[in-house]
N, C-alpha and C positions, 0 to 999 in steps of 0.2 A: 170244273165249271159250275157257278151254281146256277140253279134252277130258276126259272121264270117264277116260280110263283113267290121262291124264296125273296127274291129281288124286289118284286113286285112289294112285297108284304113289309121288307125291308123301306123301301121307300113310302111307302103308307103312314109308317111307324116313323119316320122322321120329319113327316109333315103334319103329325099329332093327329091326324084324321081314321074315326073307326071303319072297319067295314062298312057298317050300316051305311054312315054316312059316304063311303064314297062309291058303295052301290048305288043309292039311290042320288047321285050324280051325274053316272055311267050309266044308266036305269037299268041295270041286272038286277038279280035278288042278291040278297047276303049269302044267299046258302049258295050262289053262282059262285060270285068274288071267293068266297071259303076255299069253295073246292079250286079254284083257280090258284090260290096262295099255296095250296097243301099240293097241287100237284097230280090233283085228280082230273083235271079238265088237259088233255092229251094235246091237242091242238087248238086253241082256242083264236078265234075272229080278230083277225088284225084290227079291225076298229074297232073290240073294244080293248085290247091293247096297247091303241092308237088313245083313245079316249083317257084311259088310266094316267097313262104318260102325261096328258096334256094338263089333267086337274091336278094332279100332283105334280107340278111343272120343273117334270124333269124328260131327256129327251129317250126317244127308243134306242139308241146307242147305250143310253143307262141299265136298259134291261136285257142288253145284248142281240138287237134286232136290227135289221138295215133292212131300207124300205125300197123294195125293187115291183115294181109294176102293180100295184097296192096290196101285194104279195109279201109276207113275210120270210124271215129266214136267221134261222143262229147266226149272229157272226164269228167270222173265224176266230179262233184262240190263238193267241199270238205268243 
């Protein structure tokens, strides 16, 4: 399964948008979004998860997440 941040970064990278720019989007810092892409950030806040997804318009199913009581969650591997 890959990784939320790879995915995340993955989709970033195919809507031609940097860091910078889609932190200060999201209004995280760059050096947030980073560690979020690398895989440093362990659990990180369904909205801004939620947010990521939405500027890069793609859905949290993309990033392998299904939204249950504005709670997140891996979805299953099929």
């Amino acid at each position: 399964m890959t990784p939320l941040g790879a995915k995340i970064r993955a989709a970033r990278l195919r809507y031609g948008m940097s860091q910078a720019e889609l932190a200060r989007r999201i209004h995280i810092s760059q050096t947030a979004l980073n560690q979020l892409e690398l895989g440093q950030t362990h659990d990180p806040r369904f909205s801004i998860v939620a947010n990521i997804a939405a500027v890069l318009g793609v859905s949290l199913d993309d990033f392998g997440i299904k939204e249950r009581d504005s709670e997140y969650e891996p979805a299953a591997v099929a």
